[in-house]
Every structure is written in structure tokens, then in C-alpha cells.
C-alpha positions as CSV (number, residue, x, y, z in Angstrom):
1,X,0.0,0.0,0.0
2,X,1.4,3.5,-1.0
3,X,2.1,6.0,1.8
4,X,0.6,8.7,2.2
5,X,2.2,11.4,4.7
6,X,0.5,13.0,7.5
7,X,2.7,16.0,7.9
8,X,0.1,18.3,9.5
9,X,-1.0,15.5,12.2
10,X,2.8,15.0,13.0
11,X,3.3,18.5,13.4
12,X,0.3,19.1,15.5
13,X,1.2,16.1,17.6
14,X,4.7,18.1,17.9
15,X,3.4,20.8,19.5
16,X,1.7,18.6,21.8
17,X,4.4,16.7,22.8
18,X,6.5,19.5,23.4
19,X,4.0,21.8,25.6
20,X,3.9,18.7,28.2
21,X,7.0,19.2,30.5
22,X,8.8,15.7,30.8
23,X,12.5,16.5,31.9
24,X,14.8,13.1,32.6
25,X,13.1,11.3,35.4
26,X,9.5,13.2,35.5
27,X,8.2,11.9,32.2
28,X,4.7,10.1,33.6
29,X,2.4,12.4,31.8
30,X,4.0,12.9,28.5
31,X,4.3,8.8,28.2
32,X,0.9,8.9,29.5
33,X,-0.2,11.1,26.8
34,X,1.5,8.9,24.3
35,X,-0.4,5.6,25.4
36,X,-3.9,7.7,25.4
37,X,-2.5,8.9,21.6
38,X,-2.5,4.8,21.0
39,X,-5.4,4.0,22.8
40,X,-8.5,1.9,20.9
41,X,-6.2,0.4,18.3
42,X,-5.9,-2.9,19.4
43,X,-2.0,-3.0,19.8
44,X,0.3,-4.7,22.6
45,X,1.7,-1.9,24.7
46,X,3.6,-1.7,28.3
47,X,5.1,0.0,30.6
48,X,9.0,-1.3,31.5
49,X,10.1,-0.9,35.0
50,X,11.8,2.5,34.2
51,X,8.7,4.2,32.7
52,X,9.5,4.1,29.5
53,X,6.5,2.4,26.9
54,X,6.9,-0.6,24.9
55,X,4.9,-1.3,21.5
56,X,5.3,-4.4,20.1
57,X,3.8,-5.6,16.5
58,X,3.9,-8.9,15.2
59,X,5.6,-9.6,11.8
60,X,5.6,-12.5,9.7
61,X,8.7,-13.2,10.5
62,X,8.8,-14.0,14.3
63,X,12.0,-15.4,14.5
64,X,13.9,-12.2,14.0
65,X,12.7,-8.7,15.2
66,X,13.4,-5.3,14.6
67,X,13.3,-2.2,17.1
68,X,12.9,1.6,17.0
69,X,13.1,4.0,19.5
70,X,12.8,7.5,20.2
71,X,13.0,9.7,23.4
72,X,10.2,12.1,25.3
73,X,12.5,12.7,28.0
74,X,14.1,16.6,27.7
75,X,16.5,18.8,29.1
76,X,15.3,20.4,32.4
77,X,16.6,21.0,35.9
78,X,16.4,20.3,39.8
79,X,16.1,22.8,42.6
80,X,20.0,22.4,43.9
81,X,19.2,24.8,46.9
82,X,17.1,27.3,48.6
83,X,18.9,30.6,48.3
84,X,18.9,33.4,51.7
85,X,17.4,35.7,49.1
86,X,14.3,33.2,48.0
87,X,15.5,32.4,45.2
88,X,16.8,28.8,43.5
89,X,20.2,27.5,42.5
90,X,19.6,24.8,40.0
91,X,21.3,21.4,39.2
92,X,21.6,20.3,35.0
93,X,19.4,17.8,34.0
94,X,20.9,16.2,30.7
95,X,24.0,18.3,28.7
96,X,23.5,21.4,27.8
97,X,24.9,25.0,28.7
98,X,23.6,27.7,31.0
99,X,23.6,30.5,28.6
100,X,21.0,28.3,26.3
101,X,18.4,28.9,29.4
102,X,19.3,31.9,30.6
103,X,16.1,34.5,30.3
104,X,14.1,31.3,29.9
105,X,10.5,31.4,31.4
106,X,10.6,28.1,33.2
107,X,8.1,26.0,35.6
108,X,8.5,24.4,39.1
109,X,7.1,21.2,40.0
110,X,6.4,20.6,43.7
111,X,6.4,17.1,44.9
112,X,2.5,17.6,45.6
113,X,2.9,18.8,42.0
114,X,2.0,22.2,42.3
115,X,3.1,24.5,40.1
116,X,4.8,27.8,40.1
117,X,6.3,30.2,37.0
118,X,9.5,31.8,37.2
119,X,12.2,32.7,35.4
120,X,16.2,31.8,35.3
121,X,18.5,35.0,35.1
122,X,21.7,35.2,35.9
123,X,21.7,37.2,39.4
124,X,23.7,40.4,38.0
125,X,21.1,40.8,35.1
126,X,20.8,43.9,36.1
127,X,22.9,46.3,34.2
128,X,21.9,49.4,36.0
129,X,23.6,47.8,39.3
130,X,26.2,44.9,38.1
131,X,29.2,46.4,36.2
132,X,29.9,42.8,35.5
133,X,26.8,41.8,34.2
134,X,28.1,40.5,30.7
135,X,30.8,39.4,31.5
136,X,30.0,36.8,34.5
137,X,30.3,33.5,33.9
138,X,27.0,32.0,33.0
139,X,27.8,29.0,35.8
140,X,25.8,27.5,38.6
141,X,27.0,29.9,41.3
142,X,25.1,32.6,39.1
143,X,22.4,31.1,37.5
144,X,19.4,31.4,39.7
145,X,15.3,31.2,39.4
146,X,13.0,33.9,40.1
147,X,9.7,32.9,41.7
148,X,6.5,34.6,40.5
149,X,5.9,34.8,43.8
150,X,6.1,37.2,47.1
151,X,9.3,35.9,48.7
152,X,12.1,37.2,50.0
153,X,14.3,34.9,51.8
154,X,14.4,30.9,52.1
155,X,11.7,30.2,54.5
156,X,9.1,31.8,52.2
157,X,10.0,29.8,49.3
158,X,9.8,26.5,51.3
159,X,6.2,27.6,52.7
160,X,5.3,27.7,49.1
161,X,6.2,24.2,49.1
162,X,9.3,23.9,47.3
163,X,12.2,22.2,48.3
164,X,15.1,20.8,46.7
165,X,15.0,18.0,44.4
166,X,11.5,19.6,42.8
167,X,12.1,19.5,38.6
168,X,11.7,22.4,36.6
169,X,11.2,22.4,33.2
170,X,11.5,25.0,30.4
171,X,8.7,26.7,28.3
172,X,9.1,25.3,24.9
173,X,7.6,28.8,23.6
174,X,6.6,26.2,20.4
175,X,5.4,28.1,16.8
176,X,4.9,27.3,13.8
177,X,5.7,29.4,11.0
178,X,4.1,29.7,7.4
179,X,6.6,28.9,5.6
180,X,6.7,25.6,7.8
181,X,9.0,25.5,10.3
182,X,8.6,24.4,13.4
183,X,10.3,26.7,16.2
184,X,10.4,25.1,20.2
185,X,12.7,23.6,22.7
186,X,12.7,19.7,23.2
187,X,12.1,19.2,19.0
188,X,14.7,16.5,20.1
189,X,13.6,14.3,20.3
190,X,9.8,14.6,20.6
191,X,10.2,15.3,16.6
192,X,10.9,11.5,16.3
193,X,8.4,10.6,19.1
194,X,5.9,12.0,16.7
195,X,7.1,10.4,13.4
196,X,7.0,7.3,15.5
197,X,3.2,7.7,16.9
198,X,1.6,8.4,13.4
199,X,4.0,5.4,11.5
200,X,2.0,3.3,14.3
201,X,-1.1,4.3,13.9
202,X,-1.1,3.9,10.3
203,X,0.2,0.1,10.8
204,X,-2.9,-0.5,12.8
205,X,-5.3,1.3,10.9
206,X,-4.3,0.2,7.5
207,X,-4.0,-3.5,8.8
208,X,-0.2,-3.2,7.4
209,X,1.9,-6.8,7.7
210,X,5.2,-5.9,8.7
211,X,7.6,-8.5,7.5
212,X,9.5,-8.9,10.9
213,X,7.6,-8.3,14.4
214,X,8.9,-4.5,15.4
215,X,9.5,-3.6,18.9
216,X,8.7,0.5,19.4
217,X,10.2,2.1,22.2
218,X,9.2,5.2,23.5
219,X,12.0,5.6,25.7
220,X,12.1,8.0,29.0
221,X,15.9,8.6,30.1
222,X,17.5,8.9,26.9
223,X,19.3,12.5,27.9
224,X,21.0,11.0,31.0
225,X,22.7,8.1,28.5
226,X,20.6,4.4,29.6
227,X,17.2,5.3,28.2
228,X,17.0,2.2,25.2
229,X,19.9,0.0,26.7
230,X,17.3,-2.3,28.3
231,X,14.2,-4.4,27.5
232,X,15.7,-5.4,24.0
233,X,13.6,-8.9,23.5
234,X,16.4,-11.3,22.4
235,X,15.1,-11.9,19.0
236,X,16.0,-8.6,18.0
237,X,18.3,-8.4,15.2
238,X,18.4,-4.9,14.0
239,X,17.8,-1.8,16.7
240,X,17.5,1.7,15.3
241,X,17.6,5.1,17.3
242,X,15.2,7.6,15.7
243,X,16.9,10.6,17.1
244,X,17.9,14.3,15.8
245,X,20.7,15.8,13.2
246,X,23.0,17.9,14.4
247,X,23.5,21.0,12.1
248,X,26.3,23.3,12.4
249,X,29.3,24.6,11.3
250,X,31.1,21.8,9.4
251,X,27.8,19.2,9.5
252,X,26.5,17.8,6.4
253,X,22.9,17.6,8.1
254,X,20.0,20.4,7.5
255,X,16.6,21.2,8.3
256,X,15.0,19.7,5.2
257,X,16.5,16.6,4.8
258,X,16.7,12.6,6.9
259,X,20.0,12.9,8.3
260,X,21.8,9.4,8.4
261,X,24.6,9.1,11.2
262,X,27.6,7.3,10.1
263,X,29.6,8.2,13.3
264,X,29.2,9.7,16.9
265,X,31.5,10.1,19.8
266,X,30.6,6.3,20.5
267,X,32.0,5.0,17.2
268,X,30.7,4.2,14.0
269,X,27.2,2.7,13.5
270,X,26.5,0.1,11.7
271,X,27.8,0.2,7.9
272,X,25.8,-2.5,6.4
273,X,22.6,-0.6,7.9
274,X,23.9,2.6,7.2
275,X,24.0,1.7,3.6
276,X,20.6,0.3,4.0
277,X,19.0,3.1,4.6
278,X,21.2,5.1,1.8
279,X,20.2,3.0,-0.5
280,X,16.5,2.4,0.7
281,X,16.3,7.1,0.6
282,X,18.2,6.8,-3.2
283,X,15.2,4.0,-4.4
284,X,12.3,5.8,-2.4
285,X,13.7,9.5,-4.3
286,X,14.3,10.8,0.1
287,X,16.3,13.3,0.7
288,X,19.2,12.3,3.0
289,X,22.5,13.5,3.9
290,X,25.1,11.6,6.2
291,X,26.7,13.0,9.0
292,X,28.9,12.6,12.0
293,X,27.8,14.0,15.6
294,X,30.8,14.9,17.2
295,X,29.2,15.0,20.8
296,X,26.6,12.1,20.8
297,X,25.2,9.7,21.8
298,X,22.1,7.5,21.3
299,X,19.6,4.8,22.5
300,X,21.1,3.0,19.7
301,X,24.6,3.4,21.2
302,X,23.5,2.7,24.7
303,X,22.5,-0.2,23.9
304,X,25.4,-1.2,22.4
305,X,27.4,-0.1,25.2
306,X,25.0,-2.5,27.4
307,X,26.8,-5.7,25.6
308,X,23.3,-6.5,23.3
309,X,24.4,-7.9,20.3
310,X,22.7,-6.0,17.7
311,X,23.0,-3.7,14.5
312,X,22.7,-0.4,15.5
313,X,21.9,2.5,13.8
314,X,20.8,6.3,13.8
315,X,18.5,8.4,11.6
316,X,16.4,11.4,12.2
317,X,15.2,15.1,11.7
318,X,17.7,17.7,11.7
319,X,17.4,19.7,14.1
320,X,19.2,23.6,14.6
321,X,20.9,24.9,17.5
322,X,20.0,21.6,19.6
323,X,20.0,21.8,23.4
324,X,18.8,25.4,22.9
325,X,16.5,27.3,20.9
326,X,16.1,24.8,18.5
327,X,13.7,24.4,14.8
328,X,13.5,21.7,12.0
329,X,11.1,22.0,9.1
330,X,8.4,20.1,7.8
331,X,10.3,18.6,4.5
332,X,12.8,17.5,6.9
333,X,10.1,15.2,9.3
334,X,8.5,13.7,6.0
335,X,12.1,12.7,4.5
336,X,12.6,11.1,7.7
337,X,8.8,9.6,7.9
338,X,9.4,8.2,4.6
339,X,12.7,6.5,5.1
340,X,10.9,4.9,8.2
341,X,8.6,3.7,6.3
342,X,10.6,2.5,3.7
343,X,13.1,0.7,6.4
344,X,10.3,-1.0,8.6
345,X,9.0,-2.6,5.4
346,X,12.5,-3.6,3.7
347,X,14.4,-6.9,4.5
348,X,16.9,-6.9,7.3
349,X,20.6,-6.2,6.9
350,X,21.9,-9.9,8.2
């Protein structure tokens, strides 16, 4: 059966996906929202023991399986302490740099789960009384939240409820341009989650035969390196990370094309799948580039790294300016839709 994309439901299950916070280890709602997106088509799904949800679909071939995954879990943060003034030092959640949050609205999370807004500034924002205040280091030590709330010192934070170890999370401040980009933090990799969720539904509403059962993974702990590198059913032959480009200076990868990895800080991928999936863009007329990621890593690599004995490998949107203020565009999800497609209905590599 031909393909036919569904570009505007992907990107309107983007926007979704990215307006539900789910930094590394408070991802219950946003995995929530994907089994509720799933719901009423008659498909095998769990829950592993680290949160993360499993969708498995039976192939004619049940001897040897195939898996995909991509991650919900985002950057975010931790309340690292209670500051005399009221305010909150913050710990990193996942790798990326201070000075890609700093101005950010952001949103704490109680362990009641209350919320309150506020806002992360460095504390001599203020030019008018800081003779520093672009030059400081944009570091823990200076990086604090505003509350949007009437406190002064530490006690009235914590009688708002807030103590430390409460997650905060960043305003994806998502939009969507005319000319069809897609502007919002955490694009990686709820992007791929998206891609992902549509591919399935159309399995199960097109009653498509997949020629090996395929394992889906919507995995929850990606950003802290271990989110894929479990619950790999043995038969699994083949394991692919759907996960973003990185674009940049010296990168092959954009934001209209599938970018293919052939290389990331944990080593080479695959080359047998790698060409696969060259040669599966070149036959299906995708538009692909390949690309090394200096700093990377994937579920793919975990996995790996976990002593499975697999073939890995790594395709995705690309995304701009990741770990910050990223934006992809909407060519760039249906090349990487369509190679999907293409892959999870081709023969296996071995």
C-alpha cells in the first residue's frame, strides 16, 4: 500500500508533545499522553520498569525482530538549593549549557505537584547595578530562578512548598511558521516521538503486515545516557535510534533533509545498515545526507554499550541549534517519515 504522509497531524502532535514538560526522570504524563494517543487500536503496549512504553507488533517473521526508538525525555533541571534571598540554584538535568536557558521562562514542579512560574536569570542581570553583568560567567554559582511569587528569603520559598529536588522544566515557547517551520525547545527528540506515533497508527489502521515483528520504544531517560539499553527482546536483530541531526558549522545535516549518522562520539554505526538506509532514501527518491555528531550519543549506542548484540543505527530530523532554541522543518520530518517507512517494510541487513 502507497504512503501517504501525515505531515500536519505530525506536526500538531509536535506541538503537543512539546508543551507537556517531561524533563529526565519526570516523564509520567507525556508517556501517559503517548499511550492515550495509542489507545483503541488494538495493539500490545507496556510499561517497562523504568517508565518508558513498549509497543510491540507482530511480523511475519517471528523469529527475528526489529526495534525503533525514540525519546520524550528533555532537558530540564532540579532545585540544587534554597537561596537566603528566596530564590533557586539549579542542578543540569541532561548536557546542555547555561547560557541556552538563561532568560528562559521556566516552571516548578512541587512534589504535591504544584506549580509555580519563574524565570532563570543570571543574578547580575541587572545592568543598572552589576558592572559585571556581561561578563559573568554564565555557571551554577550565578544562574538562579525567580519565583513569580512574594518571597524574599528561604523560609518563604519553602512555605510555598518547594524544596530541593523539585524538577523544573523550560517553556518550549513552540510556533509554527508559514513557511513551515517548526520553532520550540525539546524538538529532540519529541520530533521523532511524533514520526514514530503516526508510523504506528497507520500500521494499525491500514491493517499493514510488517515483514518482521517490530518492537517501538518510547524511551524515557535517553538524555542522562541508559534510556534504550534495556528491555531489547532477544530476537531482536536490528535496533535503530530515531533521534535528531546535528546542524552546524562543518555538518552535512540540515533542516530539510533525513539525516543518516555514520559516526558519533561512541564510534561508527552500523555500515551494512547505514547503507541500507542510503540505498532504501536513493530507491524511495528521500532526501538524506550523512553525517557525523561529534558529541553524541544515542539509545542505539547505549544499547550497544550494554553488551546487546545488535546492529545499530541512527537516523532522524535535523534539528538547529539543539540543546537550545532549537527548529527543523516540515520537509525534513516527511524525508525522515518516509525512510521509516521505507526501512520497517525492507528486508533486514543480516
Amino acid at each position: 500500500m502507497k504512503y501517504t504522509t501525515h505531515l500536519k497531524e505530525i506536526v500538531m502532535l509536535i506541538k503537543e508533545l512539546v508543551s507537556i514538560p517531561s524533563p529526565t526522570g519526570n516523564t509520567n504524563k507525556v508517556i501517559e499522553f503517548c499511550a492515550q494517543y495509542l489507545k483503541g487500536l488494538n495493539i500490545e503496549m507496556k510499561r517497562n520498569h523504568k517508565g518508558g512504553l513498549l509497543i510491540t507488533i507482530p511480523g511475519k517473521n517471528n523469529e527475528k525482530h526489529r526495534m525503533l526508538t525514540a525519546h520524550v525525555d528533555t532537558l530540564g533541571a532540579m532545585v540544587k538549593e534554597i537561596k537566603p534571598n528566596g530564590r533557586l540554584k539549579l542542578s543540569m538535568i541532561g548536557g546542555f549549557r547555561w547560557n541556552a536557558v538563561e532568560g528562559e521562562y521556566c516552571t516548578i514542579e512541587t512534589e504535591t505537584g504544584h506549580t509555580y512560574s519563574g524565570t532563570i536569570l543570571m543574578k547580575q542581570t541587572s545592568v543598572h547595578v552589576y558592572k559585571d553583568a556581561g561578563e559573568a560567567k554564565r555557571n551554577d554559582e550565578n544562574i538562579e530562578v525567580r519565583i513569580d511569587e512574594k518571597t524574599t528569603n528561604a523560609e518563604e520559598t519553602r512555605m510555598l512548598g518547594i524544596n530541593v529536588g523539585d524538577f523544573v522544566s523550560f517553556d518550549p515557547r513552540v510556533q509554527l511558521t508559514a513557511s513551515g517551520f517548526i520553532k520550540s525547545r525539546h524538538l529532540d527528540d519529541k520530533a521523532s516521538t511524533a514520526i514514530l506515533l503516526r508510523i504506528i497508527k497507520w500500521i494499525q489502521e491500514e491493517g499493514i503486515e510488517l515483514p518482521y515483528t517490530t518492537h517501538f520504544l518510547i524511551s524515557n531517560n535517553e538524555e542522562i545516557g541508559y534510556g534504550g539499553n534495556s528491555n531489547i527482546p532477544t530476537e531482536t536483530v536490528e535496533y535503530v535510534a530515531v533521534d535528531m541531526g546535528a546542524i552546524g558549522e562543518g555538518q552535512s545535516s540540515d533542516e530539510y533533509t533525513v539525516s543518516i549518522c555514520a559516526k558519533d562520539s561512541s564510534g561508527p554505526y552500523h555500515y551494512g545498515l547505514r547503507k541500507h538506509f542510503v540505498n532504501l532514501a536513493r530507491e524511495n527518491k528521500i532526501d538524506y545526507r550523512v553525517d557525523i555528531y561529534p558529541y553524541y550519543g544515542s539509545d542505539a549506542s547505549a544499547a550497544i554499550k550494554a553488551g546487546h548484540d545488535i546492529v545499530h543505527g541512527l537516523i532522524g530530523p535535523g534539528i538547529e541549534s539543539s540543546h537550545a532554541f532549537e527548529r527543523t522543518h516540515e520537509s525534513s520530518l516527511m524525508n525522515t517519515e518516509k525512510l521509516l517507512i521505507a526501512y520497517i517494510q525492507s528486508p533486514l541487513v543480516i
